[in-house]
C-alpha positions as CSV (number, residue, x, y, z in Angstrom):
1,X,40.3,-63.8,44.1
2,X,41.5,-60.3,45.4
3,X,42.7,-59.3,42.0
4,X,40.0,-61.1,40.1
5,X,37.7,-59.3,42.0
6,X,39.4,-56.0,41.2
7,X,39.3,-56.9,37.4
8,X,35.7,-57.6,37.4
9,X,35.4,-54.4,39.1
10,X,37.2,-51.6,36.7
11,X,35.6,-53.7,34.0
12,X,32.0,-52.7,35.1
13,X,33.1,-49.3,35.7
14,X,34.5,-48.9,32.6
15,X,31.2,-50.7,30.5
16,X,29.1,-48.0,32.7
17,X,31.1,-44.8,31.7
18,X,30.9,-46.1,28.5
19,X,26.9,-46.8,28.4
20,X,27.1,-43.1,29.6
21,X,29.8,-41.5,27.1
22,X,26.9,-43.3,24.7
23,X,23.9,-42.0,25.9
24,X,25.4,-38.0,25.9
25,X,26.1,-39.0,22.1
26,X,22.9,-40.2,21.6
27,X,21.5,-37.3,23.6
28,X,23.3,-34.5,21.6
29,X,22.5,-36.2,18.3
30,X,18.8,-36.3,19.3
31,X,18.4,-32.7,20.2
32,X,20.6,-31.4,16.8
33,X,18.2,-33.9,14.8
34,X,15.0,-32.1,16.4
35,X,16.7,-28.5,16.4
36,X,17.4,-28.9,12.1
37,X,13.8,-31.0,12.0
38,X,11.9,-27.6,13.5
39,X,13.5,-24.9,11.6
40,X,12.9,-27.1,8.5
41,X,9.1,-27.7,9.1
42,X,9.1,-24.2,10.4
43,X,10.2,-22.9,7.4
44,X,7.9,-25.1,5.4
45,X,5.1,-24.2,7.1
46,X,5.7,-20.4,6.5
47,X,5.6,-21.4,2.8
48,X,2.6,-23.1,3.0
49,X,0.4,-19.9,4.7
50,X,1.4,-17.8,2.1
51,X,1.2,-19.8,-0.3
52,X,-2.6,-20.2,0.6
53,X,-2.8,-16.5,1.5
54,X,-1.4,-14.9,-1.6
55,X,-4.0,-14.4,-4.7
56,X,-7.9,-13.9,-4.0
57,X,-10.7,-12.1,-6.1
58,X,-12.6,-9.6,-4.4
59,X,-15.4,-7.5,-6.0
60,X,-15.4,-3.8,-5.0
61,X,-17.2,-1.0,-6.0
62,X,-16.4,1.1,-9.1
63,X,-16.6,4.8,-10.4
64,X,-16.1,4.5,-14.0
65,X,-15.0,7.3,-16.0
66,X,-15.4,7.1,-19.4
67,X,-14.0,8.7,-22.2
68,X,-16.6,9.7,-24.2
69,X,-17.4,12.4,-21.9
70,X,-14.5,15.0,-20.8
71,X,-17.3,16.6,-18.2
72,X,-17.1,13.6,-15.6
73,X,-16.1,13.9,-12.0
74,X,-16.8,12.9,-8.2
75,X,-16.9,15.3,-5.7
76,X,-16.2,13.3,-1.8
77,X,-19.0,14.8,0.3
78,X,-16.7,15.4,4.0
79,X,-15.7,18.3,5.4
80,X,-11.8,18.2,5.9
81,X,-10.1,19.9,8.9
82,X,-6.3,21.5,8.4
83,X,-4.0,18.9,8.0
84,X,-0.5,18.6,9.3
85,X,-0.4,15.3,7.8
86,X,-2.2,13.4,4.8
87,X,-2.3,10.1,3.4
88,X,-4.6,9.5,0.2
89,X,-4.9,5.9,-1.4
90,X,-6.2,4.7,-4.3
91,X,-6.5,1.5,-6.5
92,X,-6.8,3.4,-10.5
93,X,-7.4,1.8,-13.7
94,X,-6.0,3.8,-16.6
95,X,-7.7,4.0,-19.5
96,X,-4.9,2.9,-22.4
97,X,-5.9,4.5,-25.1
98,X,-5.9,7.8,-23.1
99,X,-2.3,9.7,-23.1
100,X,-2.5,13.1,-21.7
101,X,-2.1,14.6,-19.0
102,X,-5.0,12.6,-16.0
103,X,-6.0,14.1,-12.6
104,X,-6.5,11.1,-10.5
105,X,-7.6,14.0,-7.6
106,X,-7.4,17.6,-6.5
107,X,-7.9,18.9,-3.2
108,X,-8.5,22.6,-3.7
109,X,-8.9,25.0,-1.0
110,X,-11.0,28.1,-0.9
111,X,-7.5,30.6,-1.0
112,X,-5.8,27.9,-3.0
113,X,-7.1,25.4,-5.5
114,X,-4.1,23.7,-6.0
115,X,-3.2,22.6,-2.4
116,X,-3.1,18.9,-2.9
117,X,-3.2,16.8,-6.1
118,X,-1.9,13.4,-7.7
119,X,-1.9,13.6,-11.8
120,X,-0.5,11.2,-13.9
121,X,0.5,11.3,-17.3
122,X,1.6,8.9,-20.0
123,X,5.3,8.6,-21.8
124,X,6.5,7.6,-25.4
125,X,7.4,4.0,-23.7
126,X,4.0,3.3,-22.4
127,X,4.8,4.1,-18.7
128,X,2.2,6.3,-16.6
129,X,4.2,8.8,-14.4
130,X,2.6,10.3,-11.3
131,X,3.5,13.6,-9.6
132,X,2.3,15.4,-7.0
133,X,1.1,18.9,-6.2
134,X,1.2,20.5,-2.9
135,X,0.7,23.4,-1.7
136,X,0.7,25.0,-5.6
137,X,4.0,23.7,-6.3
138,X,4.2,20.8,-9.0
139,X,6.8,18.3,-8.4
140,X,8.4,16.2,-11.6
141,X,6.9,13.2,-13.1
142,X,8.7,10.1,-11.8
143,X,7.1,7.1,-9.9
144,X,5.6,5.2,-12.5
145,X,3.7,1.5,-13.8
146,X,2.8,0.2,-16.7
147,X,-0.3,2.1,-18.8
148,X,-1.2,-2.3,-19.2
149,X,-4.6,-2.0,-18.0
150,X,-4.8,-3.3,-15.5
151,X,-5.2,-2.0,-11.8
152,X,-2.6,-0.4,-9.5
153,X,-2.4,0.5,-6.0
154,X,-1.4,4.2,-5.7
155,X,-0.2,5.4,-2.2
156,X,0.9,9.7,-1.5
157,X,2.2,10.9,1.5
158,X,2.9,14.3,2.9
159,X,4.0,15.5,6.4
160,X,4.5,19.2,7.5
161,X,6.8,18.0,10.6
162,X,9.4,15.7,8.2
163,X,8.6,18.1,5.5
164,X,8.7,14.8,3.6
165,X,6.4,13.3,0.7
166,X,6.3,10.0,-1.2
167,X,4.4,8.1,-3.5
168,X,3.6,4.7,-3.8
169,X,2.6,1.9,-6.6
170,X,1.9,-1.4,-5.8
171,X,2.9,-1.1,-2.2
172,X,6.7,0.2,-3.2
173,X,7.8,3.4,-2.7
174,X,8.7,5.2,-6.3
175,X,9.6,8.6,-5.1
176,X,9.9,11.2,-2.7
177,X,11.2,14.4,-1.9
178,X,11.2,17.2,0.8
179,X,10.7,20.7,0.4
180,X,7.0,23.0,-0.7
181,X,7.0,26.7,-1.0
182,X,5.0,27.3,2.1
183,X,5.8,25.7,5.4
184,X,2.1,25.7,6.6
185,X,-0.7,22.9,7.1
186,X,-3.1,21.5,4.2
187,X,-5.9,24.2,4.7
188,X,-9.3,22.9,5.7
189,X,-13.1,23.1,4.3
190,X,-11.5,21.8,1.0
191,X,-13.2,20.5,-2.1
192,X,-11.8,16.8,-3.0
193,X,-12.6,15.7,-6.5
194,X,-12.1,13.0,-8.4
195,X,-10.7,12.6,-11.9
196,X,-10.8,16.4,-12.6
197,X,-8.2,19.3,-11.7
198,X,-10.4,22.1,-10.1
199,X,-9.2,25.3,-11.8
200,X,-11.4,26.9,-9.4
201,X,-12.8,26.2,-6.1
202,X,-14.9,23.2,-7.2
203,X,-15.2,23.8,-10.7
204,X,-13.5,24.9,-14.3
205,X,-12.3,21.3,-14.7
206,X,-9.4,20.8,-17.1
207,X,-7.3,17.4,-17.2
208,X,-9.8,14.6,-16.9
209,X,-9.2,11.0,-15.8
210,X,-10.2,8.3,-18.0
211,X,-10.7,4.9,-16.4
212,X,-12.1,3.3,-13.1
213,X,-11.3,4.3,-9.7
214,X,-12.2,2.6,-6.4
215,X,-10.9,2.1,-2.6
216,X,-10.0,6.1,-2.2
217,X,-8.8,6.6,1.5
218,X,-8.1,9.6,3.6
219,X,-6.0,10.2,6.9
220,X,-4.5,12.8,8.7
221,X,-1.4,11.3,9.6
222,X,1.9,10.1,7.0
223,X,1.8,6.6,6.4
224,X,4.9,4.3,6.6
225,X,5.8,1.6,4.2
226,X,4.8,-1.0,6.2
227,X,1.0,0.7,6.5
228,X,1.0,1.2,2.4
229,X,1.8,-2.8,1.9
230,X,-0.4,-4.1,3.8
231,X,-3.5,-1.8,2.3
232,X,-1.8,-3.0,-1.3
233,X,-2.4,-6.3,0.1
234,X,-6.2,-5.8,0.7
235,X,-5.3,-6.1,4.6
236,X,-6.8,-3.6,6.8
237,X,-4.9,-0.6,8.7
238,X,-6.2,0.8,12.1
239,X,-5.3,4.1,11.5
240,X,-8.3,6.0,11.6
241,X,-10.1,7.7,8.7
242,X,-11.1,10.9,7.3
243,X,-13.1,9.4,4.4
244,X,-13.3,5.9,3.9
245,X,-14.2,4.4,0.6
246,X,-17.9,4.5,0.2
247,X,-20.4,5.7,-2.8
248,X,-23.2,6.6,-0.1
249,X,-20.8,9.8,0.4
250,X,-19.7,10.4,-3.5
251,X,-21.6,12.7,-5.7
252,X,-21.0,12.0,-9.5
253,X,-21.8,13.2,-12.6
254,X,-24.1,11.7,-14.4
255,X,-21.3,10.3,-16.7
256,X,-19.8,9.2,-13.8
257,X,-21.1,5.4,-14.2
258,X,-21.2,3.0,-10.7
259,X,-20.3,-0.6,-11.1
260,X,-19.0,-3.7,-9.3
261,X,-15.8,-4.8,-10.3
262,X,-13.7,-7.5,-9.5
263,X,-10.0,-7.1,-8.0
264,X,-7.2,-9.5,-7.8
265,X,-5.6,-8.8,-4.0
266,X,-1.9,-10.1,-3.8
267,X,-3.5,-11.7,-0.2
268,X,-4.1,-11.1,3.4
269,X,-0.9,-11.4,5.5
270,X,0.0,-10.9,8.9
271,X,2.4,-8.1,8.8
272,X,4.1,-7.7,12.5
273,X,5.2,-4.1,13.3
């Protein structure tokens, strides 16, 4: 009976180690089955949003410039302090049948008239090429996009302390550089016109922009990458204004036609900085 009992005994013992051996299996296959079944939906999930997010019409309003007319222009009605620091952004239309050289804007100041300015022209293989002007020097032709017609979100940055500028299509950056003539701010109690170059202080226009133009921005700081896609993607920046899009503060030419347009935004996304 002693050894019987003994028997019985090592033989529940060993059934219960077992029953536990099982349920840690059991356990650890559970938790890698939930682990690979959250990073899948996860995943999915992030699909999903921006697949839902991505693509929306929105109407926005217009300042057409058309080509019949070489006189047309917009003057911004603000008063702009010195600038360390600027940021301009715009969402441009070219006109395609137009191939010289455009001037998207120019900010002229009243000692220099060519202290800040993004032109554009078009090449043999149908590409618009942007450059900048600052501070009077001209800087080479070399982000570029398609002359296709359709619109593109155009991004230039410039910072005294970096002593860095860029430009920007369709959120990416296309170029940059370092390096103006004069290490000195943006002068204030500019002129800021659109879609002429001011060979004087607001006035003798030469270079005119054919096309529509709408969403024009202004800061007073350099804007990163991450700041320039999201405003390609319709999303809004906190960064604070000098000018924010809005015709109420726009003189035109007569030429200058006003209209509502509609834009296709790649979509709203959270973007976390």
């Amino acid at each position: 009976m002693y050894f019987l009992g003994r028997w019985c005994y090592f033989k529940s013992l060993k059934s219960v180690q077992t029953a536990f051996l099982l349920s840690v299996y059991v356990f650890i296959l559970l938790y890698l089955y939930l682990a690979v079944t959250s990073l899948l939906l996860s995943k999915i999930s992030l699909r999903v949003y921006i697949f839902f997010s991505l693509g929306s019409d929105s109407e926005f309003s217009v300042l057409r410039f058309p080509k019949e007319s070489h006189e047309g222009f917009a003057r911004v009605r603000v008063s702009f302090p010195a600038m360390s620091s600027v940021s301009v952004c715009v969402r441009v239309q070219w006109d395609t049948e137009w191939t010289d050289v455009s001037t998207v804007f120019s900010y002229a100041a009243p000692v220099l008239t060519n202290e800040f300015q993004l032109r554009g022209r078009v090449d043999t293989q149908g590409r618009i090429h942007l450059a900048l002007i600052i501070h009077g020097k001209h800087f080479p032709y070399k982000a570029s996009f398609a002359n296709d017609g359709a619109w593109h979100h155009t991004c230039v940055t410039w910072s005294r302390m970096s002593n860095h500028w860029a430009i920007y299509v369709d959120g990416d950056r296309k170029d940059m550089g370092s390096g103006t003539d004069m290490d000195r701010d943006i002068h204030g109690d500019g002129i800021l016109i659109l879609g002429q170059d001011q060979d004087s202080f607001g006035g003798n226009f030469t270079e005119p922009f054919f096309g529509n133009i709408t969403d024009l921005n202004v800061w007073n700081v350099s804007l990163e990458t991450r700041h320039v896609r999201a405003l390609n993607l319709c999303s809004a920046t906190i960064r604070e204004k000098l000018f924010s899009w809005n015709l109420s503060l726009i003189d035109s030419h007569h030429v200058v036609k006003e209209v509502k347009a509609p834009l296709f935004c790649p979509g709203r996304i959270t973007v976390y900085l």
